[in-house]
ZADO-1210 file (C-alpha; in nm, 4 decimals, padded with zeros to 6 digits):
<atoms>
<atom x="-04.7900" y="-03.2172" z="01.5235" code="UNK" pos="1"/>
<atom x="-04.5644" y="-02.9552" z="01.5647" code="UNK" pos="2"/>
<atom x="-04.4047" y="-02.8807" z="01.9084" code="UNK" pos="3"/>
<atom x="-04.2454" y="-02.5613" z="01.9760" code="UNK" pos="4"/>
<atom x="-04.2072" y="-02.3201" z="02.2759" code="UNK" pos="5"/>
<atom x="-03.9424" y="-02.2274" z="02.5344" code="UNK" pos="6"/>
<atom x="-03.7705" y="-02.3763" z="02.8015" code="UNK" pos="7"/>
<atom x="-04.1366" y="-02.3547" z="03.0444" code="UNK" pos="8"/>
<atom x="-04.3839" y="-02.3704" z="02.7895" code="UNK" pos="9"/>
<atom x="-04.4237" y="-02.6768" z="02.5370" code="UNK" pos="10"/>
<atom x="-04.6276" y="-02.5308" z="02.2419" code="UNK" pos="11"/>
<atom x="-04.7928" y="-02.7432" z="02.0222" code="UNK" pos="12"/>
<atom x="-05.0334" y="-02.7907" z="01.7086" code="UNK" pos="13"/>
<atom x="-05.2860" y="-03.1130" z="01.8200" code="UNK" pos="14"/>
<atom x="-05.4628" y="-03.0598" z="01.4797" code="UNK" pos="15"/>
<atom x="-05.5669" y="-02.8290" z="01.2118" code="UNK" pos="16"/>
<atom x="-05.7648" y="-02.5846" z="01.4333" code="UNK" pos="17"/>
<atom x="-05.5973" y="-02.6348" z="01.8036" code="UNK" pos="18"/>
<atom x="-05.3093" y="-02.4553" z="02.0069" code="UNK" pos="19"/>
<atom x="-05.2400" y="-02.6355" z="02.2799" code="UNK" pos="20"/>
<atom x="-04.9710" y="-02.4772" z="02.5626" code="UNK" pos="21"/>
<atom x="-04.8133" y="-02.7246" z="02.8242" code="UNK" pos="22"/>
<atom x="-04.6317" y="-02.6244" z="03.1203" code="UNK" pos="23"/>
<atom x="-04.5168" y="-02.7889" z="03.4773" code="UNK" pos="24"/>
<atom x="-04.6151" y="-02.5745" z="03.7881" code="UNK" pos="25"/>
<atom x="-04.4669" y="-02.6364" z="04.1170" code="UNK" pos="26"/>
<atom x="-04.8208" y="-02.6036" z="04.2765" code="UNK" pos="27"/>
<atom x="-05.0725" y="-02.8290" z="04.3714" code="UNK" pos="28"/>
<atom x="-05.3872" y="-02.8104" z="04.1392" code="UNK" pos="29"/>
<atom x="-05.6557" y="-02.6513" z="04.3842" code="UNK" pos="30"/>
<atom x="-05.4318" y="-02.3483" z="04.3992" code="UNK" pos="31"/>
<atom x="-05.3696" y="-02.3300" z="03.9986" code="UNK" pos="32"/>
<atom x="-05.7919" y="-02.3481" z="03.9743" code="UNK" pos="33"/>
<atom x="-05.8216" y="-02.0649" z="04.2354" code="UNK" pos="34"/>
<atom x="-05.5740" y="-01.8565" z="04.0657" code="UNK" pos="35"/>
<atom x="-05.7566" y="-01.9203" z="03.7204" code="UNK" pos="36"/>
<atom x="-06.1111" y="-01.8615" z="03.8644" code="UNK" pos="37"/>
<atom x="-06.1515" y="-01.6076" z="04.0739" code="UNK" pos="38"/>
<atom x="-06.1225" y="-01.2174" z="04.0098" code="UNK" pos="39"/>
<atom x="-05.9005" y="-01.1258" z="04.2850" code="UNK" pos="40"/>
<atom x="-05.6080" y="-01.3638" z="04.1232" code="UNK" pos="41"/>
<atom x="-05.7084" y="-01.3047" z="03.7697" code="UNK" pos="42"/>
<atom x="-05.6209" y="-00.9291" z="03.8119" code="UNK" pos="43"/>
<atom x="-05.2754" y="-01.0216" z="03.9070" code="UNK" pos="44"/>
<atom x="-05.1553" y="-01.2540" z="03.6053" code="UNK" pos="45"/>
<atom x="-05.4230" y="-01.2691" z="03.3161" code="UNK" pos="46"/>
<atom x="-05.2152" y="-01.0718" z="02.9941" code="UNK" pos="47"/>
<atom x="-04.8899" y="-01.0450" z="02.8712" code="UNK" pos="48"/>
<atom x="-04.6070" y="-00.8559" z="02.9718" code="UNK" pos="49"/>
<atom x="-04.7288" y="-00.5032" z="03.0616" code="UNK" pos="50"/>
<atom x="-05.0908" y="-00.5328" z="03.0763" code="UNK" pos="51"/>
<atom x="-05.3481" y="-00.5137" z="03.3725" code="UNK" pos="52"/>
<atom x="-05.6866" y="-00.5585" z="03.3844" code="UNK" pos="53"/>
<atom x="-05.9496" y="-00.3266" z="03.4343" code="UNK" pos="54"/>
<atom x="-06.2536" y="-00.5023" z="03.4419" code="UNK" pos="55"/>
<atom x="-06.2846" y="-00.8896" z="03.5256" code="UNK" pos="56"/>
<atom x="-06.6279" y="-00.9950" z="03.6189" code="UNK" pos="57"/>
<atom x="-06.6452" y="-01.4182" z="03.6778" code="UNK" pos="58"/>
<atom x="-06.9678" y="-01.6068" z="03.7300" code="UNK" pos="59"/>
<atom x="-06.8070" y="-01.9783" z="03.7616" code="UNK" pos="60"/>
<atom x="-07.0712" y="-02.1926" z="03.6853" code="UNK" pos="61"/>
<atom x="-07.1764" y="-02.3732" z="03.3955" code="UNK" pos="62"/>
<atom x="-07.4037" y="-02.1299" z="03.1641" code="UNK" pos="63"/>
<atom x="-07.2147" y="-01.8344" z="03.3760" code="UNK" pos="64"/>
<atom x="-07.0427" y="-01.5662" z="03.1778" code="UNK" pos="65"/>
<atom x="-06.7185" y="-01.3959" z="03.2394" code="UNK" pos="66"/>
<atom x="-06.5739" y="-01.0661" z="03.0992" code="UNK" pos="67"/>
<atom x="-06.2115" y="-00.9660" z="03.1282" code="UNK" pos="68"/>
<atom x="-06.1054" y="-00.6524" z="02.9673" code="UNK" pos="69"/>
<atom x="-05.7067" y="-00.6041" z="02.9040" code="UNK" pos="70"/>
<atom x="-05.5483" y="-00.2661" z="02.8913" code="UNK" pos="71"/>
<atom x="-05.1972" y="-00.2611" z="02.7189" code="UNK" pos="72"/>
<atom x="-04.9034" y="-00.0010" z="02.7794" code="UNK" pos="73"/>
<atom x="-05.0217" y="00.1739" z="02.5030" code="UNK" pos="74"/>
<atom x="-05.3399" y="00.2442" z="02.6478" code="UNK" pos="75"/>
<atom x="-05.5694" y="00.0664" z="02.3993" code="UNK" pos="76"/>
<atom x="-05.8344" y="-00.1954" z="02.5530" code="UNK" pos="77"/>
<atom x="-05.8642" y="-00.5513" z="02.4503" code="UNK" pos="78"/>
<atom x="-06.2127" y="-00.6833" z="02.6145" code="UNK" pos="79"/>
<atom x="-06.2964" y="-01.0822" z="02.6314" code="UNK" pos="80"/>
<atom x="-06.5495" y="-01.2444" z="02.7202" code="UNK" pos="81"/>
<atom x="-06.7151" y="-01.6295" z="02.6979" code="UNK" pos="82"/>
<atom x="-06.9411" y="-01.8758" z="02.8745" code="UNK" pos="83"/>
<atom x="-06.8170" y="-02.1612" z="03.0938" code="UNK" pos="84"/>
<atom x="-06.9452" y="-02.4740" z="02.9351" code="UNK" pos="85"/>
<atom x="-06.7981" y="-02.7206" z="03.1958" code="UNK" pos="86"/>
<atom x="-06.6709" y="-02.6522" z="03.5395" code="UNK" pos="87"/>
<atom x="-06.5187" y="-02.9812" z="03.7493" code="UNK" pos="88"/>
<atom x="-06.3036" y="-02.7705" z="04.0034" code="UNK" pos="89"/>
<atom x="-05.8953" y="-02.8264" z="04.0481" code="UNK" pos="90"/>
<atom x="-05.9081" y="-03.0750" z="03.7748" code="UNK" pos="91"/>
<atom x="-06.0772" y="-02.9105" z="03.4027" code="UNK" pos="92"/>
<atom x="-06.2577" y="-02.5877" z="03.3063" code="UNK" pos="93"/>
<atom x="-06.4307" y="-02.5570" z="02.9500" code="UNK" pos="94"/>
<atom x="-06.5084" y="-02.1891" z="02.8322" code="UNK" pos="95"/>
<atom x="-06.6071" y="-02.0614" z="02.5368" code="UNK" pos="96"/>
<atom x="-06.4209" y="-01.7262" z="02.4448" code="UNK" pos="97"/>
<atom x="-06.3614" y="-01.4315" z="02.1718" code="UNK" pos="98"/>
<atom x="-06.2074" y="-01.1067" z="02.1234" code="UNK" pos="99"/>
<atom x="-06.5035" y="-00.8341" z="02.1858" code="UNK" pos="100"/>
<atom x="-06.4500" y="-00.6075" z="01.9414" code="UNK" pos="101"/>
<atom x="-06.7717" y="-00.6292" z="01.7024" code="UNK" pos="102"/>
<atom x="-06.6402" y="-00.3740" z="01.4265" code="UNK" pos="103"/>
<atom x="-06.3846" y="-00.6961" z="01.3897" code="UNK" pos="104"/>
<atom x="-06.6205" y="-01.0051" z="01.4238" code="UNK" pos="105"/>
<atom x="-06.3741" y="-01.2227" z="01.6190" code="UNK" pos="106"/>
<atom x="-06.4478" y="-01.5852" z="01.5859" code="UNK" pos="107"/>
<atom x="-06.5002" y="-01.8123" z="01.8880" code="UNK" pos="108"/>
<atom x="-06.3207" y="-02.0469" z="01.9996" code="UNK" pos="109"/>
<atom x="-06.2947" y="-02.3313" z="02.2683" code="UNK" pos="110"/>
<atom x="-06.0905" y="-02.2923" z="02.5590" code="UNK" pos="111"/>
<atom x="-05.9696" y="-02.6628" z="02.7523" code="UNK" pos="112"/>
<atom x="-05.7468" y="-02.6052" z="03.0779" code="UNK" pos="113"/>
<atom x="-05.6701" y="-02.9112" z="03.2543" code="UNK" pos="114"/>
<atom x="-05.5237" y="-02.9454" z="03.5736" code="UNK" pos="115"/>
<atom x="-05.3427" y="-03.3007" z="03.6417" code="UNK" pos="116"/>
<atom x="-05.2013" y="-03.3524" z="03.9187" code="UNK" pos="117"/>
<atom x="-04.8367" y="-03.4545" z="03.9613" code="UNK" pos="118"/>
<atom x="-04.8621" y="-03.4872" z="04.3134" code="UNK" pos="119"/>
<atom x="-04.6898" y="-03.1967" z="04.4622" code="UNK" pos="120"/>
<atom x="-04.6624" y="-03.0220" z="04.1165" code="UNK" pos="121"/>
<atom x="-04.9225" y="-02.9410" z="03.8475" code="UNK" pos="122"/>
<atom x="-04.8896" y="-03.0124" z="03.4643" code="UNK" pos="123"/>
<atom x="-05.1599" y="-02.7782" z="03.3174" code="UNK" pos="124"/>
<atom x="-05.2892" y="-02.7951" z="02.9424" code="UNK" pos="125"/>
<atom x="-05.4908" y="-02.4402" z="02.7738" code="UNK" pos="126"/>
<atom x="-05.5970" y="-02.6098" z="02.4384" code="UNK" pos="127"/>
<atom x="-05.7490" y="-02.3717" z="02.2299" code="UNK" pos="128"/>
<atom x="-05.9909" y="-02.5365" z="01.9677" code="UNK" pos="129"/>
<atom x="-06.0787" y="-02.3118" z="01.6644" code="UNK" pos="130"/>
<atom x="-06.3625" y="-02.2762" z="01.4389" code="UNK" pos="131"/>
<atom x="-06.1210" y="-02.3697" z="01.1531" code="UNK" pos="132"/>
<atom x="-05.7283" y="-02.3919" z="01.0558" code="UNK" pos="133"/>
<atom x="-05.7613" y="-02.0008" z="00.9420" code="UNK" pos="134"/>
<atom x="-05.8447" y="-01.9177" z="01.2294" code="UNK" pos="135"/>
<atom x="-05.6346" y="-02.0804" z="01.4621" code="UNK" pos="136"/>
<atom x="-05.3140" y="-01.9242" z="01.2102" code="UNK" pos="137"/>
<atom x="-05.4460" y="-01.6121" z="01.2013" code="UNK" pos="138"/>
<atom x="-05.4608" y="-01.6125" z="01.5768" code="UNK" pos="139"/>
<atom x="-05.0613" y="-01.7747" z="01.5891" code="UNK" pos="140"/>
<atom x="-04.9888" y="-01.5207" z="01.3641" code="UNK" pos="141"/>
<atom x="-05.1176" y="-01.1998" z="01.5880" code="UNK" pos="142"/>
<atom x="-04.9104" y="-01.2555" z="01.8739" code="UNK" pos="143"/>
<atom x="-05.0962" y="-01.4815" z="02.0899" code="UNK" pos="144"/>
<atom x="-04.8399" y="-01.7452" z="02.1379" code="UNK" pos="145"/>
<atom x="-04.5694" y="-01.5293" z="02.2717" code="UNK" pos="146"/>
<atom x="-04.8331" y="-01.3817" z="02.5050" code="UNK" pos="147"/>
<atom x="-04.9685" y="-01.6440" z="02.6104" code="UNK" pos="148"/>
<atom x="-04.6420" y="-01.8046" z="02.7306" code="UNK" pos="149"/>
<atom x="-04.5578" y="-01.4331" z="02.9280" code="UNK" pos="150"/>
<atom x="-04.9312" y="-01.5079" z="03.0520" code="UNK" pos="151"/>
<atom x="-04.8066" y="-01.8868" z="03.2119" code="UNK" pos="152"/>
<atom x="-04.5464" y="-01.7409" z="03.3405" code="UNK" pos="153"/>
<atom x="-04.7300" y="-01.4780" z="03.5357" code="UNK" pos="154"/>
<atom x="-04.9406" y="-01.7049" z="03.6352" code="UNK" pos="155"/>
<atom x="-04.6621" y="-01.9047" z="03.8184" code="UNK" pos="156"/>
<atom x="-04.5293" y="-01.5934" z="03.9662" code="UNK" pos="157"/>
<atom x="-04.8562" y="-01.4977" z="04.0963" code="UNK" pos="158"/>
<atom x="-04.9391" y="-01.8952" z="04.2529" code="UNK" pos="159"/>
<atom x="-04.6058" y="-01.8852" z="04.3756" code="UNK" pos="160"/>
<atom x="-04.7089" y="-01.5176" z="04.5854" code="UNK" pos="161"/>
<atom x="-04.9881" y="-01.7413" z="04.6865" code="UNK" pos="162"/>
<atom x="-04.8523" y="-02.0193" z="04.8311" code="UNK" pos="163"/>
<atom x="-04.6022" y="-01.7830" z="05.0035" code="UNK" pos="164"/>
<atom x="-04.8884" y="-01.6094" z="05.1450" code="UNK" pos="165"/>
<atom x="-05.0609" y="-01.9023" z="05.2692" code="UNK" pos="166"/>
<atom x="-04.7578" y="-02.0066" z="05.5001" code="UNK" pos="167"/>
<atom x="-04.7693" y="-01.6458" z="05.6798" code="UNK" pos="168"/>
</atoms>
């Protein structure tokens, strides 16, 4: 297994198809779920560095469909979308998702977050489980590591705006 990453964000290669990205949040896991699940947080962390959403639509439950689209600086839209295959709330979310571009016929894959609770801090998992060991290096080698480690760290920034909000 190879284990890789930065000082936040443990990186690592479970198997021949899965990216798996570890990282301690000083949240409880209820707030870490709401963050990942519902639009009005979603907006404020999903991407890397620069981006912003301009469409995220969210039906959480199992069979329900979501749609994110990401605009970059550049301008240029990258749209997602997947089904949520298992939903068991502040502790594991299942989704299928792929890159929505048909003229490119993105693969999809199986996204794992798990939420366990350290109590008073949060150690979440996003494993992402490939159709095949191609796949998953084709997907390391466009950029998705290093933006998916900005994207963790967002995300703390963001829960941390929450949990500063919800002592006011």
């Amino acid at each position: 297994m190879l284990v890789r990453g930065n000082a936040e964000v443990t990186v690592t290669l479970p198997s021949d198809r899965e990216i798996a990205f570890t990282r301690i949040f000083g949240r409880r896991p209820d707030l870490l779920f709401k963050a990942w699940t519902q639009p009005e947080h979603l907006r404020h962390w999903w991407g890397c560095d620069g981006s912003r959403l301009t469409v995220c639509d969210v039906d959480l439950r199992v069979g329900g469909e979501w749609h994110i689209v990401m605009r970059m600086p550049d301008g240029s839209d990258h749209p997602f979308r997947g089904v949520y295959r298992e939903i068991v709330p502040n502790e594991r979310l299942v989704y299928s998702e792929c890159y929505d571009v048909p003229q490119i016929g993105s693969p999809e894959w199986l996204t794992t977050v798990t939420l366990d609770d350290l109590h008073g801090s949060t150690r979440l998992t996003h494993t992402i489980l490939h159709r095949s060991r191609e796949a998953r290096d084709g997907h390391l080698q466009a950029g998705m590591e290093a933006g998916s480690i900005q994207t963790l760290r967002r995300l703390d920034e963001h829960t941390a705006q929450m949990s500063e909000a919800a002592f006011h």
